[in-house]
N, C-alpha and C positions, 0 to 999 in steps of 0.2 A: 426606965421607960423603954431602953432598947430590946431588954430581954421580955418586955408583955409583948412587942409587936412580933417579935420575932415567935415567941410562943404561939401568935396568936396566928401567924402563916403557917406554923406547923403543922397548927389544929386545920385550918383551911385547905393545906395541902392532902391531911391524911384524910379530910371529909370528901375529897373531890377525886381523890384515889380511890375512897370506898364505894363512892357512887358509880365510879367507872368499872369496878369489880362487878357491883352486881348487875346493873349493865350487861356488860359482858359474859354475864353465866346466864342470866337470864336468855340472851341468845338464842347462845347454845346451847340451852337445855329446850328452847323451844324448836330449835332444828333436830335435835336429837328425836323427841316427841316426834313431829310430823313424818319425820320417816317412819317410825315405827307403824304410826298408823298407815303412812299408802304402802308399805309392806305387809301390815295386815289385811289392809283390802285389796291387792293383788294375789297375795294367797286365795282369799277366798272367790276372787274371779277366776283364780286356776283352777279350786277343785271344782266350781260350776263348769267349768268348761269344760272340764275332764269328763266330767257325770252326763250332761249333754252330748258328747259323743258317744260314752257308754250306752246310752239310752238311741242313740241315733244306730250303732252298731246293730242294738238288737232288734231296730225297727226294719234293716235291709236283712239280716237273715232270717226276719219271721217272713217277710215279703215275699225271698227266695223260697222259701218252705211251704207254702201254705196258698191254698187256692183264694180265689178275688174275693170271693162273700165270707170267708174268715178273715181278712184282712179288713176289709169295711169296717170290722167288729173291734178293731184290734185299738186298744188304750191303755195308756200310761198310768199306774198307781202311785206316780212320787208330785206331793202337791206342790211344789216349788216350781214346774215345768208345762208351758201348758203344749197342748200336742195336737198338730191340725194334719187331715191327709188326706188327698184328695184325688179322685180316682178317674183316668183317661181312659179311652181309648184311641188310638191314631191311628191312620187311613191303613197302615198296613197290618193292624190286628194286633201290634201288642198293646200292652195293658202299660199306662205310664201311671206311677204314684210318685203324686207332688210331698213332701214329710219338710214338716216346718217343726222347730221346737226351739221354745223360748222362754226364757226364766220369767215367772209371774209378778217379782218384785221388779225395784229400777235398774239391776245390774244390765246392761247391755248385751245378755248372750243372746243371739239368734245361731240358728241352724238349720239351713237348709240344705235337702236335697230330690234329687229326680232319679227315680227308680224307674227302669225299665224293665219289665219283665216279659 
């Protein structure tokens, strides 16, 4: 009689040891996961960010370059970004362009700037 109960806490102990295994790997393997992904999607909010200044760079030295009525004209071929600019003038004669540029899905990039010319 002594040796079934005691078998029979063994078996209880080594079932409540396994539960607490997986438990515990379960976890961590779901923290493992989660970082992977907000590492994967802050990678991919870097290279939009990245790309959006790329595209912002080439919008200040077309501006620099280029007279008001070819600028008016002036638009972005990458369809992930969408591209607004909007054109001043101020009491002392120069030319101000407002340049907005913002990712068309939900990522959160904006970009703005004011060009003077």
């Amino acid at each position: 009689m002594e040796d079934k109960r005691y078998s029979m806490r063994k078996r209880a102990f080594s079932l409540l040891f396994t539960i607490f295994l997986v438990v515990l790997i379960g976890l961590l393997s779901h923290r493992v996961v989660e970082n992977k992904i907000f590492s994967s999607n802050l990678n991919s909010l870097k290279y939009l960010h990245l790309q959006a200044n790329i595209h912002m760079d080439f919008v200040k030295e077309y501006i620099k370059n280029h007279q008001v009525a070819q600028i008016n004209d002036l638009s972005l071929s990458d369809s992930r970004f969408t591209f607004t600019l909007d054109h001043e003038q101020n009491s002392d004669g120069d030319d101000v362009f407002y340049v907005v540029i913002e990712t068309v899905d939900q990522t959160p990039i904006t970009l703005s700037e004011i060009i003077i010319k």
